[in-house]
C-alpha positions in Angstrom: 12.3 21.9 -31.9 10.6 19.0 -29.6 10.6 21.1 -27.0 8.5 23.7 -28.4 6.2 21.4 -30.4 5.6 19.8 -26.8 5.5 23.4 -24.6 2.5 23.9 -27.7 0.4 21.4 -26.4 1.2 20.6 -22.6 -2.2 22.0 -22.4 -4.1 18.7 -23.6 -2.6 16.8 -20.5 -4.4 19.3 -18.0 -8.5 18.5 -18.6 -7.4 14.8 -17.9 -5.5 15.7 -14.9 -7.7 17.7 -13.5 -10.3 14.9 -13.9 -8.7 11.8 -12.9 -7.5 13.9 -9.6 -10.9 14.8 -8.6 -11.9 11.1 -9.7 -10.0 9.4 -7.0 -10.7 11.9 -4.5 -14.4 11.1 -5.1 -13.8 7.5 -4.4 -12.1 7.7 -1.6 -13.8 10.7 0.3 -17.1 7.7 -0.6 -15.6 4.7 0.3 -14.6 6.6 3.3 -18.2 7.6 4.4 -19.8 4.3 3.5 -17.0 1.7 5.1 -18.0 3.2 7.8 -21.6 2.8 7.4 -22.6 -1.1 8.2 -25.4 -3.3 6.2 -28.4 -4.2 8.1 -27.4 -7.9 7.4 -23.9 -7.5 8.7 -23.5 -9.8 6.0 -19.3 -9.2 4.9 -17.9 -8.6 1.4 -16.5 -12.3 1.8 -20.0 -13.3 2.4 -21.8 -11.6 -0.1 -19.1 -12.6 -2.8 -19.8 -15.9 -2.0 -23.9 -15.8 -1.6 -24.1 -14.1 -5.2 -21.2 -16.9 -7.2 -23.3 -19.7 -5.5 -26.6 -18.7 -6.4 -24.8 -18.3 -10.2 -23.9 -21.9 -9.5 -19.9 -21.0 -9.8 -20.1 -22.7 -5.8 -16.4 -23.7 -6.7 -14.7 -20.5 -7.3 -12.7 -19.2 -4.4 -13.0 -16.0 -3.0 -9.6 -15.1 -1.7 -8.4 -12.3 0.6 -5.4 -9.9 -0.9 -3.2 -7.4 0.6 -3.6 -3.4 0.0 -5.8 -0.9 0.3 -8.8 -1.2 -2.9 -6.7 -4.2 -4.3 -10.3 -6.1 -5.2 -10.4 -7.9 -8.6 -11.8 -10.9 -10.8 -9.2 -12.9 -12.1 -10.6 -14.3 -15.0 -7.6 -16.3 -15.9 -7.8 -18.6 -12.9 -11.3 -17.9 -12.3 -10.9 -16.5 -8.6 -12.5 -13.7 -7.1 -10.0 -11.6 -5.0 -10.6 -9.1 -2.0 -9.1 -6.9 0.1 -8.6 -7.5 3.7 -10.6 -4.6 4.6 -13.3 -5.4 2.2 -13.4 -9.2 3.0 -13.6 -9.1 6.3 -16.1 -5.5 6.4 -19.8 -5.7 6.6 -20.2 -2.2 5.4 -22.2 -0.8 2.2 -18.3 -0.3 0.5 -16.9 -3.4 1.5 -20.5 -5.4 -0.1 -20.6 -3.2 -2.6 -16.9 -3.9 -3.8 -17.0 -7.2 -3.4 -20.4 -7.3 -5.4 -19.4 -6.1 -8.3 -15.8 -8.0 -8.8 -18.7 -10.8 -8.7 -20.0 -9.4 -11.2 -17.0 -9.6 -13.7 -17.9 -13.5 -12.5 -21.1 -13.5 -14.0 -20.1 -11.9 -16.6 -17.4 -14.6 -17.3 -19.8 -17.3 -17.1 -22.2 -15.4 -19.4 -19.8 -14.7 -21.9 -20.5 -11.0 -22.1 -18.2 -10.0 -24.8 -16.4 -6.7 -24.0 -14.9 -8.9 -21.3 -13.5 -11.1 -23.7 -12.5 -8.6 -25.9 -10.7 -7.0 -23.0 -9.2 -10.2 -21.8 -8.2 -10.1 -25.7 -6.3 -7.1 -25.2 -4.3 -7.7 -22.0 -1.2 -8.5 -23.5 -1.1 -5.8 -26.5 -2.3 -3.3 -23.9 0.6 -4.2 -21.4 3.3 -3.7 -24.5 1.8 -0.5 -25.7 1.6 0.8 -22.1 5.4 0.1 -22.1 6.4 0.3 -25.7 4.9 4.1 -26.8 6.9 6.4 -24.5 10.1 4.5 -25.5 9.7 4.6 -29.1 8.0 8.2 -28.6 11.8 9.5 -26.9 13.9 7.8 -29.5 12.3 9.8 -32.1 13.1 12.7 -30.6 16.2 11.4 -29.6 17.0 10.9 -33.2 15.3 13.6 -35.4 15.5 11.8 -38.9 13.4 9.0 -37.3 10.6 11.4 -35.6 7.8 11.1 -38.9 7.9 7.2 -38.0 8.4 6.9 -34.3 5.5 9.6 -33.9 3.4 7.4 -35.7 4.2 3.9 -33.9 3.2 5.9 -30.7 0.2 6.8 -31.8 -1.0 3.1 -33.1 0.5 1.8 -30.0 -1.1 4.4 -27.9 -4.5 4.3 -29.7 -4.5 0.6 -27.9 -4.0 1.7 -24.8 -7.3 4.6 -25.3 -9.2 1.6 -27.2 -8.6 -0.8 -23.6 -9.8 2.1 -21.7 -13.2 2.4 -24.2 -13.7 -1.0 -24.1 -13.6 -1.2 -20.1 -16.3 1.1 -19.6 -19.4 -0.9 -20.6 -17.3 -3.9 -18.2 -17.3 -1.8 -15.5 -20.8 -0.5 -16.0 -22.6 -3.5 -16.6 -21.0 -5.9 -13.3 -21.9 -2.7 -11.1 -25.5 -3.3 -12.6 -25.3 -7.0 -12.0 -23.7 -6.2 -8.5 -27.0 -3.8 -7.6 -28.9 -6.4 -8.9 -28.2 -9.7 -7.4 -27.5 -7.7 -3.8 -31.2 -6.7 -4.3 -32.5 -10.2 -5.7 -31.1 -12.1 -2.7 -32.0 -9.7 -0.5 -28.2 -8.9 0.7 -29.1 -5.3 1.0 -32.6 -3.5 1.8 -33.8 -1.2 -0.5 -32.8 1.8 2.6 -29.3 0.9 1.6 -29.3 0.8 -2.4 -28.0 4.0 -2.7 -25.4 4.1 -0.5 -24.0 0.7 -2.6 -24.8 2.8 -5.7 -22.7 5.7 -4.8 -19.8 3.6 -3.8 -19.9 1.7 -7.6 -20.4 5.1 -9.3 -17.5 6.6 -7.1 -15.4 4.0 -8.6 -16.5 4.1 -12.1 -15.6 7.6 -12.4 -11.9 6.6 -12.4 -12.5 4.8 -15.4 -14.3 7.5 -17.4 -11.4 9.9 -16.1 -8.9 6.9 -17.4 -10.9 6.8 -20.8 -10.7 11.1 -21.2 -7.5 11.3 -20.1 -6.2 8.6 -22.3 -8.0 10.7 -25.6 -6.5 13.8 -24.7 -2.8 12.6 -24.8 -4.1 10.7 -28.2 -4.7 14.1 -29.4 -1.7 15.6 -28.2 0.5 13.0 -30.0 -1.6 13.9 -33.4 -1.2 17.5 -32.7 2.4 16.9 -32.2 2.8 15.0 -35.3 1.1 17.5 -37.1 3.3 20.3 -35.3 6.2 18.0 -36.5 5.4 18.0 -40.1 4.2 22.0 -39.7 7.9 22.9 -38.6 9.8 20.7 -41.4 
């Protein structure tokens, strides 16, 4: 029975797919060209990082180096801004550009722009749920008699999971703003090299909006296979 229910609508995983495939080759193919491409300051990601949390007067947060290959984040629990090793030590448009906008999750922090919070909020429910569906999803199918009510935990579990990914797009949209902002302001970046910086930031935001479709679609596959479920009873 499962097996047909889920051959019924395999399709829904494909759009996302498709999406979130051509996502990351978009970033990369970009980061490519512009890491290659240096800034007219020959300022580095380190430096620019550290030029935009001054002028915010957060002088004290460090701006650390990190392993791996586009492993740049804002830790907002210990309030430390984290770079890559390429991206530290670069001084092209990718490498500011990066490091630019994880200071912006910074000044968003300091701000207290609130789908930050509400997505520091969700961390913990979002790392269950990411775990926690697919299990519960296979025991129902596992054990037929309990398919109505593990169907329906893994869709309230999963709906966090799509909820997360709403709730980080307007995060991710608005510290690439501030990022394109301050470089600008402080006059990291001439106005030449904007877009290249731009194109970088909306290279990686993609990823998310490919994250946030692909995480409706299997949302709706779960209700169409509930549905399906009660259909075939």
């Amino acid at each position: 029975m499962f097996g047909f229910l889920f051959a019924d609508y395999w399709w829904f995983a494909i759009p996302g797919m498709l999406l979130g495939f051509y996502a990351q080759i978009k970033l990369s193919s970009t980061y490519k060209k512009y890491s290659q491409v240096g800034t007219l300051s020959r300022i580095t990601g380190a430096e620019a990082a550290r030029e935009i949390l001054d002028r915010a007067g957060l002088r004290d947060m460090p701006v650390s180096e990190v392993q791996g290959h586009l492993t740049d984040h804002y830790d907002p629990t210990r309030r430390q801004l984290c770079l890559s090793s390429e991206n530290y030590h670069s001084t092209s448009l990718a490498a500011v550009g990066v490091a630019a906008h994880e200071a912006g999750h910074a000044l968003q922090h300091k701000a207290a722009y609130a789908p930050l919070h509400f997505r520091m909020f969700m961390v913990p429910a979002t790392q269950f749920a990411s775990m926690a569906w697919m299990g519960i999803l296979v025991l129902g199918m596992i054990i037929p008699k309990f398919f109505p009510m593990a169907i329906g935990l893994a869709i309230a579990i999963f709906s966090i999971i799509t909820l997360f990914q709403l709730v980080t797009l307007p995060v991710e949209f608005d510290a690439s703003r501030r990022a394109k902002e301050q470089l600008s302001k402080l006059g990291l970046i001439q106005q030449s090299e904007a877009p290249g910086v731009s194109a970088v930031l909306s290279a990686a935001a993609m990823t998310y909006v490919a994250g946030l479709v692909a995480s409706v679609l299997q949302l709706l596959q779960l209700l169409m296979l509930a549905r399906g479920g009660r259909e075939r009873d």
